[in-house]
C-alpha positions in Angstrom: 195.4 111.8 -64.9 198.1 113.9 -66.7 201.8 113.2 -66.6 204.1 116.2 -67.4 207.9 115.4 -68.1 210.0 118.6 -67.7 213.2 118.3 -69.8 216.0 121.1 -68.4 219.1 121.3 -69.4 220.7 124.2 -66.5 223.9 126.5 -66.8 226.7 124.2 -64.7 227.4 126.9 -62.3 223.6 127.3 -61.2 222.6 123.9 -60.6 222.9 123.9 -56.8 220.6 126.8 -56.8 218.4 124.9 -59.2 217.9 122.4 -56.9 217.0 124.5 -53.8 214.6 126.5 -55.5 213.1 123.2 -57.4 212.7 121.5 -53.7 210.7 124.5 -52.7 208.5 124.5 -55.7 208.2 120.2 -55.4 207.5 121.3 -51.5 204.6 123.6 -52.1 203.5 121.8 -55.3 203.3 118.4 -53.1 200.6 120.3 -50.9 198.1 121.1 -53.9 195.0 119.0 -54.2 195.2 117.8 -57.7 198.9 116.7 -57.9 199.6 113.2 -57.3 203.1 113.3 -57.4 206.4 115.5 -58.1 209.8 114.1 -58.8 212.9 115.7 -59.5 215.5 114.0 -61.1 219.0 114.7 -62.2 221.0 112.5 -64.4 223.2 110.5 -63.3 225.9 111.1 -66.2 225.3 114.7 -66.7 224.6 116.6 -63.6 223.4 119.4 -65.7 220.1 117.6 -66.9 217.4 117.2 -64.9 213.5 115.7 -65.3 210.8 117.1 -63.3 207.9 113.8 -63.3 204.6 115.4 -62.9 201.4 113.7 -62.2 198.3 115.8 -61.8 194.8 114.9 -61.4 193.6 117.1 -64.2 194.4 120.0 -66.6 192.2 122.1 -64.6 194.8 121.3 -61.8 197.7 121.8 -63.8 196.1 125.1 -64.8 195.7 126.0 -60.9 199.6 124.7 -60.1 200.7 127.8 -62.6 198.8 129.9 -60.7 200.6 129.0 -57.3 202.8 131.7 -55.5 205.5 128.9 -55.5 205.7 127.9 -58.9 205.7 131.3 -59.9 208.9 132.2 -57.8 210.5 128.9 -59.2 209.7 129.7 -62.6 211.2 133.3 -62.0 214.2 132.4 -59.8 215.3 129.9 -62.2 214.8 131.2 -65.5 218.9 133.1 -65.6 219.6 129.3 -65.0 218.8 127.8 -68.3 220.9 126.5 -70.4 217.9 126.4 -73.0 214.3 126.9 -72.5 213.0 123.7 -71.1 211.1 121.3 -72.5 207.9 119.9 -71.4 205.9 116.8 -72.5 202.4 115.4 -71.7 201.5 112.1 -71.6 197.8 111.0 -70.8 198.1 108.1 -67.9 196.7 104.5 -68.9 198.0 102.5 -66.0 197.3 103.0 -63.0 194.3 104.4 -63.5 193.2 104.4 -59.8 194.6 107.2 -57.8 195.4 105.7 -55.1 198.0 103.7 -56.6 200.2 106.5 -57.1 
């Protein structure tokens, strides 16, 4: 299992838009086979940051997730948004290793 953090920083007048295009992209993302789970988090201090937590089954289904009609309109709709280009990082998952436990 792979775990993608998304670091975004978003342009203060664009964040409720940025959330109602992320909920349809966590929405259809939610439905594909090889994700486990999809959370998106805003900061509590700086409504401006957010954290997409991503856990996918495999790179071969993070591959197929880029591929998806809805991450494709997120990733267009929101890219006038950005503060700065987000940031992503990958983490391989140690615990829990069994899937249903996420």
């Amino acid at each position: 299992m792979i775990v993608n953090c998304v670091h975004i920083a978003v342009e203060p007048g664009c964040i409720e838009d940025f959330i109602q295009a992320t909920i349809k992209n966590h929405e259809g993302t939610r439905q594909e086979p090889g994700n486990l789970r999809f959370d998106v988090l805003q900061n509590a201090n700086d409504p401006s940051l957010f954290l997409l937590y991503e856990v996918f089954e495999s790179e071969a289904a993070i591959e197929e997730h880029r591929k998806t009609s809805h991450y494709l309109a997120w990733r267009e709709a929101v890219a006038g948004w950005m503060a700065r280009p987000r940031e992503a990082v990958t983490y391989q998952v140690i615990a829990p290793g069994d899937r249903a436990r996420w």
